[in-house]
Phi, psi and omega in degrees: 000152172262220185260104195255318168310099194229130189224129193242119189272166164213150184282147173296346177240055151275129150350074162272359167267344166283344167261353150287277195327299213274353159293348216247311159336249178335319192211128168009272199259053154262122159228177191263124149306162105040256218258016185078325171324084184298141187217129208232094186284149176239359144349113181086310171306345206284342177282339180236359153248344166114157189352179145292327227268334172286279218281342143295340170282324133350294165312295207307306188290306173321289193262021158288308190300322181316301169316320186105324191239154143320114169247192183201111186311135158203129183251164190181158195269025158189143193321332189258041186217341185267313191253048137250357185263306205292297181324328210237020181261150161301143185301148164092337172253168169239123192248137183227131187256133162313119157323144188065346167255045174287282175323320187270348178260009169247343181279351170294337185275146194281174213298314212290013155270011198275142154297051177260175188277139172277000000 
């Protein structure tokens, strides 16, 4: 699988509902985590929208500017490996963990990133 997944943290006092439109604009597939975290499967787009790595820089710019603010991108070949990529990007950037480097970029993280039950 590839990095299919584009996962966008936004600040709590960001306009999140004008950066759900223009992702919604922009792309297929969005929803909201949990955790605020808009998540945008891209599976199947890359021939009419072009690379993940163009349409998250493209997603970033788009709903910063709509937004107001700098957000920050994380692609991963699955949702929760994209919007832990995404938590742990500097604002204005996008980070993409490689197929197959799932493991080695979550074993560095302390465990309260896992989404278990206490």
């Amino acid at each position: 699988m590839s990095k299919a997944f584009l996962a966008i943290a936004v600040p709590e006092r960001a306009p999140r509902a004008r950066i759900l439109a223009a992702l919604s604009a922009m792309l297929p597939r969005v929803g909201v985590a949990d955790d605020g975290t808009f998540v945008c499967d891209l599976r199947g787009t890359e021939r009419l929208l072009g690379t993940p790595l163009r349409v998250a820089r493209n997603a970033i710019s788009v709903c910063g500017a709509s937004g107001g603010q700098l957000l920050a991108g994380g692609l991963g070949s699955t949702p929760f490996v994209a919007r832990v990529a995404a938590a742990r990007t500097p604002a204005g950037k996008v980070s993409e963990i490689p197929t197959g480097g799932e493991r080695a970029f979550l074993d560095v993280l302390p465990v309260d990133v896992l989404p278990l039950d206490p």
